[in-house]
Structures are given as structure tokens and as C-alpha cells.
FIVEX-958358 format. One record per residue: x, y, z of N, C-alpha, C in turn. Coordinates in nm, 2 decimals, m for minus. Atoms other than C-alpha are relative to their C-alpha. Layout:
! FIVEX-958358
SITE    neast   nnorth      nup   caeast   canorth     caup    ceast   cnorth      cup
SITE        X        Y        Z        X         Y        Z        X        Y        Z
...
***
This chain:
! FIVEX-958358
SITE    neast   nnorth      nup   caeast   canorth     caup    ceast   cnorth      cup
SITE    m0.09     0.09     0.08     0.47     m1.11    m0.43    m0.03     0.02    m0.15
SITE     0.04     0.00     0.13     0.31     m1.06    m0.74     0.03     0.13    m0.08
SITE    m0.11    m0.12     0.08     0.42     m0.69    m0.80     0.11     0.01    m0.04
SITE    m0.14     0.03    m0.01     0.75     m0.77    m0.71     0.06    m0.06    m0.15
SITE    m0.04     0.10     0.10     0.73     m1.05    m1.02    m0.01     0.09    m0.09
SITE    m0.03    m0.11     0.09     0.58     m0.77    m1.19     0.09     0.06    m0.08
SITE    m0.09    m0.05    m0.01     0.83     m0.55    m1.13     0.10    m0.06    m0.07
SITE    m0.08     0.11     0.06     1.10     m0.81    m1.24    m0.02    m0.01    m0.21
SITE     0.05     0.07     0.14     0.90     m0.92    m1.57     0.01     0.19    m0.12
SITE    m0.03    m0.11    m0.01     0.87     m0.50    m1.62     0.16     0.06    m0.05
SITE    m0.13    m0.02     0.03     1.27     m0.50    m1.60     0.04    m0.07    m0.13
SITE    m0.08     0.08     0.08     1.35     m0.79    m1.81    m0.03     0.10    m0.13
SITE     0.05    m0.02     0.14     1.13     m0.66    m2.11     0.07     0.15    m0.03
SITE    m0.04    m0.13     0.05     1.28     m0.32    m2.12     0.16    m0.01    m0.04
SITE    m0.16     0.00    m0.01     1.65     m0.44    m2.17     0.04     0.03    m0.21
SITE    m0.01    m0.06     0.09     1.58     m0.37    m2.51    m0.05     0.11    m0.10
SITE     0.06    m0.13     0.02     1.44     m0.05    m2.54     0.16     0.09     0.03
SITE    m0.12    m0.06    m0.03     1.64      0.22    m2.55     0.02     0.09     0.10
SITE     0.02    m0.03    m0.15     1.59      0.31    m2.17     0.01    m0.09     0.09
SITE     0.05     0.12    m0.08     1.67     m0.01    m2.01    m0.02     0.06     0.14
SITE    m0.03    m0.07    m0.20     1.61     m0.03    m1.64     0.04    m0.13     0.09
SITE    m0.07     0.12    m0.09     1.73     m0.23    m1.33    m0.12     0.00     0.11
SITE     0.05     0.03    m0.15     1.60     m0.33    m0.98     0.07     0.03     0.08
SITE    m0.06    m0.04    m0.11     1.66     m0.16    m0.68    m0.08    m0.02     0.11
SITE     0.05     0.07    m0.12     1.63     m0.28    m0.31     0.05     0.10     0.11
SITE    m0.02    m0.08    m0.11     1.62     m0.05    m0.01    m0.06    m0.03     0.13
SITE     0.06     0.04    m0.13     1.63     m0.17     0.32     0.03     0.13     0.12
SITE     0.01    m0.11    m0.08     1.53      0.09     0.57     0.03    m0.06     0.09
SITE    m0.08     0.08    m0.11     1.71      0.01     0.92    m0.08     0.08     0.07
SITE     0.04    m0.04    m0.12     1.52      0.06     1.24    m0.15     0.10    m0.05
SITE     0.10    m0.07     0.05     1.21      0.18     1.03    m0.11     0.05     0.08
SITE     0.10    m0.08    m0.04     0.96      0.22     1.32     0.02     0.10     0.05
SITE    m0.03    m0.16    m0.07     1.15      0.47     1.49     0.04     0.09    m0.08
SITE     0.08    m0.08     0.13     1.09      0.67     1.15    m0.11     0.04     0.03
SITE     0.13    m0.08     0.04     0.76      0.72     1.24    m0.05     0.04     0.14
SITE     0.10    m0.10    m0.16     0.57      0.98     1.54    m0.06    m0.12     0.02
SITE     0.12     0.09    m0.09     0.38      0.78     1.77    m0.14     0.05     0.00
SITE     0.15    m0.09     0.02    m0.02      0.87     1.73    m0.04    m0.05     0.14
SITE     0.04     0.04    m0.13    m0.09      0.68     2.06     0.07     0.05     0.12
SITE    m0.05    m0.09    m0.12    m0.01      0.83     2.40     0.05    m0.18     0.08
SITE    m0.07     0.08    m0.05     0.24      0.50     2.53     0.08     0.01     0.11
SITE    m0.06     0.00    m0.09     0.40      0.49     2.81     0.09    m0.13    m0.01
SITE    m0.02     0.10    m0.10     0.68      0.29     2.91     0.13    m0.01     0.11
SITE    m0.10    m0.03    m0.13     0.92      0.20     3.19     0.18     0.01    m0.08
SITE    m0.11    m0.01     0.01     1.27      0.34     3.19     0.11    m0.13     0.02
SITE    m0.12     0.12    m0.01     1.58      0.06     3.12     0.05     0.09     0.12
SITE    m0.08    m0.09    m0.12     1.80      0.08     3.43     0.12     0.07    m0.02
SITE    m0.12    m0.12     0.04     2.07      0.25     3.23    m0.02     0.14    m0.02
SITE     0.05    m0.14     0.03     1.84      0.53     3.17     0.00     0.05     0.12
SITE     0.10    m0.07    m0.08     1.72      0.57     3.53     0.13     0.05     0.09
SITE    m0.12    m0.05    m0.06     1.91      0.83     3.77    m0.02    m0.09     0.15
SITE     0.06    m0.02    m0.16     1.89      0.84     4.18    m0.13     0.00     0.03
SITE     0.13    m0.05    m0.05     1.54      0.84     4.29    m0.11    m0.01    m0.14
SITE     0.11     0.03     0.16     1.37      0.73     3.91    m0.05    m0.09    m0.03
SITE     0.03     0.14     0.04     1.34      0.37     3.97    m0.21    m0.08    m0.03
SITE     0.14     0.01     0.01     0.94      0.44     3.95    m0.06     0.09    m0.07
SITE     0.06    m0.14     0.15     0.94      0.72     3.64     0.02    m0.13    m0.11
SITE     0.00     0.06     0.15     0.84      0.61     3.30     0.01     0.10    m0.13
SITE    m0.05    m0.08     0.10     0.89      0.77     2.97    m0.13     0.03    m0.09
SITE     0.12    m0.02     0.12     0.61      0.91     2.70     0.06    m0.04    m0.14
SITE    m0.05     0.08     0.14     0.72      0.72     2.34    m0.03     0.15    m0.06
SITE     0.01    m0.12     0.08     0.78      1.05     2.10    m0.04    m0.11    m0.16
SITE    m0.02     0.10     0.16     0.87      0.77     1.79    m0.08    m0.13     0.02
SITE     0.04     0.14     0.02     0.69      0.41     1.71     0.12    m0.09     0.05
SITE    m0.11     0.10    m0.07     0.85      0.13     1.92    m0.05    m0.15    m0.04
SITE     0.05     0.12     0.03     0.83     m0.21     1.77    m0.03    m0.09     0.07
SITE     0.15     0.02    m0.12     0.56     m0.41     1.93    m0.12     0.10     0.06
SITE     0.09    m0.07    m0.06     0.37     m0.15     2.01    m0.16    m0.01    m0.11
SITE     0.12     0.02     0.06    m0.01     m0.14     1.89    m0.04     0.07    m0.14
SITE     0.04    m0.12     0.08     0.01      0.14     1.63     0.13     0.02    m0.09
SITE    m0.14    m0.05     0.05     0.37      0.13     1.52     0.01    m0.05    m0.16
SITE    m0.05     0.05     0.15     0.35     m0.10     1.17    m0.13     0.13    m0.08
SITE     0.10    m0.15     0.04     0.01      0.20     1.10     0.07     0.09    m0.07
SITE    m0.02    m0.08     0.03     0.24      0.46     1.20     0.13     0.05    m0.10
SITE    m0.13     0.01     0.09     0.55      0.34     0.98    m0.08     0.00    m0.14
SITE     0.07    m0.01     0.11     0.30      0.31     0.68    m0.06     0.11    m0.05
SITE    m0.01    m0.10    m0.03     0.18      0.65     0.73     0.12     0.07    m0.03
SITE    m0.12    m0.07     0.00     0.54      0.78     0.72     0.09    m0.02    m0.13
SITE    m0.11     0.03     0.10     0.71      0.61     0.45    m0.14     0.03    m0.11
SITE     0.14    m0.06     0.10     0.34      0.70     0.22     0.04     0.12    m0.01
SITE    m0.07    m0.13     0.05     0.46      1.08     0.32     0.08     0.01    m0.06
SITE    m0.14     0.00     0.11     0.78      1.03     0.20     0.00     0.03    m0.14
SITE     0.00     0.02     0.14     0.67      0.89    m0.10    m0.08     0.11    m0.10
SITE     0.08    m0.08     0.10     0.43      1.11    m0.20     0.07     0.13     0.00
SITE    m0.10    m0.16     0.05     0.65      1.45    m0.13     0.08     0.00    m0.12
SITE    m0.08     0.01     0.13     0.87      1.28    m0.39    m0.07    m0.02    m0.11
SITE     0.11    m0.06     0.10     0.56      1.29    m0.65    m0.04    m0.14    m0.02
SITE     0.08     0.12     0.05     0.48      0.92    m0.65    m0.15     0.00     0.08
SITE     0.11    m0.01    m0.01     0.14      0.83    m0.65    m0.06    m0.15     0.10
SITE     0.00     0.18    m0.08    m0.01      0.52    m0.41    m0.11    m0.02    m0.15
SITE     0.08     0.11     0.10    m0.17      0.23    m0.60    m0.16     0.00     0.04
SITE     0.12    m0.01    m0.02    m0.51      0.19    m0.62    m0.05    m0.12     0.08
SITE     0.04     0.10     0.04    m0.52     m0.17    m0.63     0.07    m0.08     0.17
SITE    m0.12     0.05    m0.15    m0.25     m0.21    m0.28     0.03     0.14     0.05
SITE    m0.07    m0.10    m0.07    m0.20      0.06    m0.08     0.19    m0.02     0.03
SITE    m0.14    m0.02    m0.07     0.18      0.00    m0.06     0.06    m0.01    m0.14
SITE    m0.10    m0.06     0.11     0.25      0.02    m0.46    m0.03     0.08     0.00
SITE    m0.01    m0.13     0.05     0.35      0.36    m0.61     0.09    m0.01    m0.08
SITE    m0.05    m0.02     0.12     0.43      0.51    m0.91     0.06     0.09     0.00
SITE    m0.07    m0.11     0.03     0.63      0.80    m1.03     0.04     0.04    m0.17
SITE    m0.02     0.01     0.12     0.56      0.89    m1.36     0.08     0.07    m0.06
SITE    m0.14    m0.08     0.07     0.79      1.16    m1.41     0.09    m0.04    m0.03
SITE    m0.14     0.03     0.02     1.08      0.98    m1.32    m0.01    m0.18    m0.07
SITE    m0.02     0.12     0.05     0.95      0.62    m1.45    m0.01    m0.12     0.12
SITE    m0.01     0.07    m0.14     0.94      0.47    m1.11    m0.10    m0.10     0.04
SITE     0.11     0.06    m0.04     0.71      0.17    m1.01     0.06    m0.09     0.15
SITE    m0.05     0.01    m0.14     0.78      0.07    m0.62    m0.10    m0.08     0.08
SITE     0.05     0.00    m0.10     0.67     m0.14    m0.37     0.07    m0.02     0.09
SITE     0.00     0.06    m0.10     0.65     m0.21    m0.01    m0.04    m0.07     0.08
SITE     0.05     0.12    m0.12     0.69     m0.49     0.24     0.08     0.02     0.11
SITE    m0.06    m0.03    m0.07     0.74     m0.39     0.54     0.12     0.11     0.02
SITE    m0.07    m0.11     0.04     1.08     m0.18     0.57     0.07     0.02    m0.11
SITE    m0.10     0.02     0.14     1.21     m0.31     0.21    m0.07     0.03    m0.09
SITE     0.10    m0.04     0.09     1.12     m0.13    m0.08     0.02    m0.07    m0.13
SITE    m0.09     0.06     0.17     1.16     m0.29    m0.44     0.00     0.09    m0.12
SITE     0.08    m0.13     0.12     1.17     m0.03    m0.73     0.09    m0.03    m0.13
SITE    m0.03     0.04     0.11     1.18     m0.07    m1.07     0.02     0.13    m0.07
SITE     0.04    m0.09     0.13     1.32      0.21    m1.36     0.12    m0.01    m0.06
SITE    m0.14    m0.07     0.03     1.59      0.35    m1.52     0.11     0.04     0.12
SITE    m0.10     0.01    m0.04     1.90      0.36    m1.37     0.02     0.17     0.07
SITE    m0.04    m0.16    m0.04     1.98      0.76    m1.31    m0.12     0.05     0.10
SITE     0.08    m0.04    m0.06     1.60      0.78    m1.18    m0.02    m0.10     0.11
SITE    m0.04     0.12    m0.17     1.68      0.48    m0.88     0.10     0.06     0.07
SITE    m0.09    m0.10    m0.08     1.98      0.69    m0.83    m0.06     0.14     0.06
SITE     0.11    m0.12    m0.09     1.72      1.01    m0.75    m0.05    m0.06     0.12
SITE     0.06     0.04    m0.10     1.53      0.81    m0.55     0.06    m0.08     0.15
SITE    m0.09     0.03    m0.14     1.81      0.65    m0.30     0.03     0.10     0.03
SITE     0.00    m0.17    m0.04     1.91      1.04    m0.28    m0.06     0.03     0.11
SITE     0.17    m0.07    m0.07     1.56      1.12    m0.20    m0.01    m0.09     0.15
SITE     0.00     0.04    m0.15     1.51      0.83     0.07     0.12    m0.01     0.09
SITE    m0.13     0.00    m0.10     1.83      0.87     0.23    m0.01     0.14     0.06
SITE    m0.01    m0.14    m0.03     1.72      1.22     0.28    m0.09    m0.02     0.17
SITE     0.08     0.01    m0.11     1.46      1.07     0.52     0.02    m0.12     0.11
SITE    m0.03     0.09    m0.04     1.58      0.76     0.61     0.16    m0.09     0.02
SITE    m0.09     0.05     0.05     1.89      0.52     0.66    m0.03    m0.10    m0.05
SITE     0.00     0.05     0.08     1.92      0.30     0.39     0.08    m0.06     0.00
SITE    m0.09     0.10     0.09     2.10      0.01     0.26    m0.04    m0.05    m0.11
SITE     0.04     0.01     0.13     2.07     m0.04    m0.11     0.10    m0.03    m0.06
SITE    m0.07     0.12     0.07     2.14     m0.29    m0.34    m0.06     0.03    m0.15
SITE     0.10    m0.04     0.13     2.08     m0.23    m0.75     0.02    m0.11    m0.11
SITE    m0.03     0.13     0.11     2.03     m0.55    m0.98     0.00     0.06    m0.14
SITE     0.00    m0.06     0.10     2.16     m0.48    m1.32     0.14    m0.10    m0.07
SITE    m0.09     0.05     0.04     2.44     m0.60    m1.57     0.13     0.06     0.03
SITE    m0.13    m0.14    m0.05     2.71     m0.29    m1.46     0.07    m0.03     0.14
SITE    m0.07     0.03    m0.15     2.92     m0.43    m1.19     0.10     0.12     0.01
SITE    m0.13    m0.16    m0.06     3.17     m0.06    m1.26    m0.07     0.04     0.02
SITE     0.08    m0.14    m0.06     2.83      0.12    m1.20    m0.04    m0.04     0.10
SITE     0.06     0.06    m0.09     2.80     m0.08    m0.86    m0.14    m0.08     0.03
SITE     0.11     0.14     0.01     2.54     m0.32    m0.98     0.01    m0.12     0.03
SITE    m0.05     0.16    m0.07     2.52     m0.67    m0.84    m0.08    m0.10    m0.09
SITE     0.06     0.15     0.09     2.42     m0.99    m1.05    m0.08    m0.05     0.07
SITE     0.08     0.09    m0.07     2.22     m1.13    m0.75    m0.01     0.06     0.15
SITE     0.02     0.00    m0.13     2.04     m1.03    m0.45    m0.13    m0.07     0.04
SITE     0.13     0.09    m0.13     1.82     m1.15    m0.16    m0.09     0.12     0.01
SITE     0.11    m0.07    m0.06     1.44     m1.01    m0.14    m0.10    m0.05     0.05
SITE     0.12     0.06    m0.03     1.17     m1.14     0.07     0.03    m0.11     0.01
SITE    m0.03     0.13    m0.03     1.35     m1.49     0.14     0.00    m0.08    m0.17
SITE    m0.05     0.01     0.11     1.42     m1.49    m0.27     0.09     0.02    m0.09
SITE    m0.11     0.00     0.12     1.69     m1.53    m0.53     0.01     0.05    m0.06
SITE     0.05    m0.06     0.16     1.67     m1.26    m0.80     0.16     0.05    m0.05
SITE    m0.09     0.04     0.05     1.93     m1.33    m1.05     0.05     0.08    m0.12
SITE    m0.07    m0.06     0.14     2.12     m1.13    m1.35     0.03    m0.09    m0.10
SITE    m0.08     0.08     0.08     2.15     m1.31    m1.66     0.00     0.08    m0.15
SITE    m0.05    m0.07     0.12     2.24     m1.21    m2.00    m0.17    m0.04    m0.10
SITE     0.17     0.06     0.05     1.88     m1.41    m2.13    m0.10     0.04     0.09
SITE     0.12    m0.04    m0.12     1.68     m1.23    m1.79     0.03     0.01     0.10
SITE    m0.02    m0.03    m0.16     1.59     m1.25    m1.46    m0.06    m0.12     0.02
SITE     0.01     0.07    m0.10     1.58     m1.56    m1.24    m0.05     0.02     0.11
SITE     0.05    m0.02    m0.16     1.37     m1.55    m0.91    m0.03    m0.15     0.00
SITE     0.00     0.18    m0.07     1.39     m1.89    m0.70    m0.03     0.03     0.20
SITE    m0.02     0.02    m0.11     1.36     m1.96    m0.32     0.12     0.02     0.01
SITE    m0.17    m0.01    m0.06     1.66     m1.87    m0.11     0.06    m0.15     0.10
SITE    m0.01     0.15    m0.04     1.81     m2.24    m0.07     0.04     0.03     0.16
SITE     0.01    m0.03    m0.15     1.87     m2.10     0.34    m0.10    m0.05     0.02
SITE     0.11     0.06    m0.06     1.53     m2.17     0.36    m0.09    m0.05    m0.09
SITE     0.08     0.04     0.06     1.39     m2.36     0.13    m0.02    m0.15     0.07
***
């Protein structure tokens, strides 16, 4: 939570530089089956799978199946490849921020949602990039509603808000 605020506090202050940047949110869909399985799993075939004579075969897991003992490992492992083929660097301080100093990039992760903070054209690289490996849904906080920017999204069961004086983060009154 506190990079994230980072990240946020990061955006605001740069709105008058002459580089501003935005926030961007990328929810990866069905993230552990992204990642190889490192454990040898077995399990039993649904009965839609199973033919004549299969009702006592089981299957070897190739991908991470959620629940399994190794799968949130092997999803952090996979999305760390990712990241680093694209030249960001992990954090020291958290294994799940990274940086990208080429392109200006400061990112983290919770879970399958990434939050990333820079310039606008270099958030556009990077949805690129992880769409190359992943499916995505991505959302980019900013003032540009013709450059499909949105004034307000939901991250982590929070409110982060567009205003012309900053950025607003609150509870998401759903569950507050």
C-alpha cells in the first residue's frame, strides 16, 4: 500500500514538469495459468473430460492451478520474467516493485494487478509489452478522456481519483 501511495504522490508532483505522467492499472485475467507448474501435481479428470473407460485416469498439471501449493511462487516467478525481459529491475526493498529506468517506469505488484506509474507513451509500451505475454485489462488514470484516460478507478478495494488540484485515494464506499 505504501508504494502504491508512492506511486500516486510520484504522479501528482510531476503534473508540472514538462513530462507529466499518469497511473496505470493492469489486471492480469486467470494469472496462475501464466505460470509452468515446478511441482509434479496430479489431478482427477472433470467428467466432461473423461472418455469410455477413463473414469480412474488423472491428469499431470503442465500450468499453476489456483489452490495448488506452489502456484502464487510460480505466478511470481513468471510475471518477475516478464518483467525483467522488458529491462525493469526488481526492488530491493520488496521483491514485487520494479523499475525501468529507460522508459521512466516505477511498478508494482499485488497479486495479478500491477500499478505503474510514468509517462504516458512509456505505459503505452508497457501494456504492449504485457499483452504480449499476458491477457490484460487496463485502465490509465489521467486528465485525457480523448486519449482514453478515466478520472477514477478501483485498486486494491480503493478510490483513486483525477482532480485538477491532484489525486484523491479513499476506501471504496462498497466496502467500507
Amino acid at each position: 500500500i505504501e508504494f502504491i501511495r508512492y506511486l500516486l504522490s510520484r504522479c501528482a508532483s510531476s503534473q508540472w514538469t514538462s513530462a507529466p505522467s499518469r497511473i496505470m492499472i493492469n489486471d492480469v485475467k486467470k494469472a496462475y495459468f501464466n505460470a509452468p507448474a515446478t511441482l509434479r501435481v496430479f489431478v482427477a479428470l472433470p467428467p466432461e473430460d473423461r472418455g469410455p473407460g477413463e473414469e480412474d485416469q488423472c491428469a499431470l498439471l503442465l500450468k499453476s492451478l489456483y489452490d495448488t501449493r506452489d502456484a502464487a511462487y510460480n505466478w511470481t516467478q513468471a510475471y518477475t520474467n516478464v518483467l525483467i525481459k522488458m529491462g525493469f529491475a526488481k526492488g530491493e526493498s520488496s521483491p514485487c516493485s520494479f523499475w525501468n529506468a529507460q522508459k521512466g517506469i516505477a511498478t508494482v505488484v499485488h497479486g495479478d494487478d500491477f500499478c505503474s506509474e510514468g509517462p504516458a507513451s512509456s505505459l503505452k509500451w508497457m501494456k504492449e509489452e504485457l499483452a504480449k505475454s499476458f491477457e490484460i485489462k487496463t485502465e490509465v488514470l489521467g486528465p485525457d478522456a480523448d486519449k482514453g484516460e478515466v478520472k477514477e478507478l478501483r485498486f486494491l478495494n480503493r478510490v483513486v481519483t483525477w482532480h485538477d488540484h491532484g489525486i484523491d485515494w479513499e476506501a471504496d464506499p462498497r466496502h467500507a
